[in-house]
N, C-alpha and C positions, 0 to 999 in steps of 0.2 A: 507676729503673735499678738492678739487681741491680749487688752489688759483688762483684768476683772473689775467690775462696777463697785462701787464700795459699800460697805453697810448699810447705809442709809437708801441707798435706792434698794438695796434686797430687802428692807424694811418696807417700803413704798410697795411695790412690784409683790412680795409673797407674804413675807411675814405680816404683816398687819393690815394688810388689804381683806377686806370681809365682803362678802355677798349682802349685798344690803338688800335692805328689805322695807326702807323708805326714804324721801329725798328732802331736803331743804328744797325752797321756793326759789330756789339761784338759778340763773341764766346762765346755760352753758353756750358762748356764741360759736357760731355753723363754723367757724375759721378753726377752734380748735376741732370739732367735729372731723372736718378736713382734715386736720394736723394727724388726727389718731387714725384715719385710713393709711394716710401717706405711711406713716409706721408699720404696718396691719402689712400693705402690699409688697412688704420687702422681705416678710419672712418665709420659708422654703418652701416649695411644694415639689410633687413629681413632675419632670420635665419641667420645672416652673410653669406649670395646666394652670393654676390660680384659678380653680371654678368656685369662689364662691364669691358670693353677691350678696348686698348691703342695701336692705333699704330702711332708712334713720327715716323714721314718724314722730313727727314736731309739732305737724300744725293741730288743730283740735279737729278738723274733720278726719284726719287721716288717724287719730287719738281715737276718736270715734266706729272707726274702723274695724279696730284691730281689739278694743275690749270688750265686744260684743264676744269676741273667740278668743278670749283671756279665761282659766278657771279661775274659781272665785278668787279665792287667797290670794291671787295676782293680778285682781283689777286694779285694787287702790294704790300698790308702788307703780304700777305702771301707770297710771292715769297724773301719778306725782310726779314721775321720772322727768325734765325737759326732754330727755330723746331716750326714745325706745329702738333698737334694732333686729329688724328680723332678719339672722343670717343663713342664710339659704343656698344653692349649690345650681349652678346649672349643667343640665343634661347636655345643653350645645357646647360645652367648654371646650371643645377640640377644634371647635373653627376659630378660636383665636391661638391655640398655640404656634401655626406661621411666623406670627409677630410675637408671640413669648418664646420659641424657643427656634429662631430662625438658623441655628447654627447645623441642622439636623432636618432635613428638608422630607423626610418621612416619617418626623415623630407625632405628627396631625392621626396616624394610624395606630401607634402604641397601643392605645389603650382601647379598641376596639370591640375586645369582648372582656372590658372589666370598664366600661364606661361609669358605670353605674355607683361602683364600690369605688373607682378613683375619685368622683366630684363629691361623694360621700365624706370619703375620708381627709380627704383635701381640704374640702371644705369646714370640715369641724378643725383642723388642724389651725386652719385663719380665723377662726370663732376666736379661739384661744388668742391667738398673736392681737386680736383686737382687744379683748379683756388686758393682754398685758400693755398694749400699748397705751391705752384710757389710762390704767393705772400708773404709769410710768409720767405722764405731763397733769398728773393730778385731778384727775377725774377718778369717781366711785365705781362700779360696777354691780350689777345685780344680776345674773344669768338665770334660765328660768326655762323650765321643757314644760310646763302644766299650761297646754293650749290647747287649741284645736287645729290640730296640723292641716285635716284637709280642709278644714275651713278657713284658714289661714292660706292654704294655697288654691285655694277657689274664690277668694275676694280679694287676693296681690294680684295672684299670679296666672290662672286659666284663662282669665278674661282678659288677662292683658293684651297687650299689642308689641308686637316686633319681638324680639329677645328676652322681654320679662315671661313667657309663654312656659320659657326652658326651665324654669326657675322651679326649685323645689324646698319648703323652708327647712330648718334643722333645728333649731332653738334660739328662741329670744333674749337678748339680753338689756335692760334699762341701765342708761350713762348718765350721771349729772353728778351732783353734790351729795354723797350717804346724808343720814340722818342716822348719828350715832346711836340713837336713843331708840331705837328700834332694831336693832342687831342683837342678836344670839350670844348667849357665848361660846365662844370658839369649841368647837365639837372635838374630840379626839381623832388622830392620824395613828396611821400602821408606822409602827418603826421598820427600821430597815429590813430586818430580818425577816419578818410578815409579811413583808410585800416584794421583797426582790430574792435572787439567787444569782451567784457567782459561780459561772460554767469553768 
């Protein structure tokens, strides 16, 4: 049996983790970048499919890119962010479950007429494990839907080459150092009652 994390990381990870909405000038280096996929790739999916896909824009052209199809109110954290990620889903995801889920040598076909809604939901599913996992080795997060989706998948992704072709975005989210000073305060949640039921 797994033993529960203690306070202080449920403080890290939920309770006081905020959607920031600007960044300090700090240099997040690409190793923890790495560090927070490696995280990211280990949480669940269907048939372990993992269709979604990660592409972290660091450098200033690639910055340049992507805030042309930023809306407004989201160009200036993004443009602060060190790394912006668009995470995205591929349509081809079924040609790697062979080697994700080799134990079951027909489940390349599963998902055949829900290809669509599997890389979907999948995919938002590891949006999420990537937000907690930033948060969890002390990176900020900033998540963000105000873009321009096809325009955002017509300047990554249509014109790409090989495999980024498959790719379809889902929401963006900016990784680095918050900027307290610019945070909200914390909006009100549903209590339990409101939002769940016990069948």
């Amino acid at each position: 049996m797994a033993h529960p994390v203690n306070d202080h990381a449920l403080d890290v990870i939920f309770r006081y983790a905020r959607s920031q909405n600007g960044f300090l000038g700090k240099d997040v280096p690409e190793i923890l970048v790495r560090a927070v996929y490696d995280l990211t790739k280990m949480g669940p999916t269907s048939a372990n499919c993992s269709p979604a896909r990660f592409v972290f824009v660091h450098t200033p052209a690639g910055k340049q890119r992507l805030l042309a199809l930023m809306s407004e109110g989201n160009r200036a954290k993004t443009e602060a962010a060190p790394w912006t990620v668009i995470i995205a889903h591929d349509l081809a995801f079924q040609e790697k479950i062979p080697k994700l889920f080799p134990h079951a040598p027909g489940a390349k076909d599963w998902f055949n007429n829900n290809r669509d809604e599997t890389a979907f939901r999948n995919a938002a599913l590891q949006g999420a494990y990537l937000m907690i996992a930033a948060r969890a080795i002390g990176l900020d997060c900033g998540p963000m839907s105000g873009f321009d989706m096809a325009g955002v998948n017509r300047e990554f992704f249509d014109t790409g080459e090989g495999e980024m072709k498959h790719w379809r975005a889902n929401f963006i989210c900016n990784i680095g150092y918050g900027d307290k000073t610019k945070i909200f305060d914390r909006s009100p949640r549903l209590e339990f009652d409101e939002a769940c039921r016990i069948l």
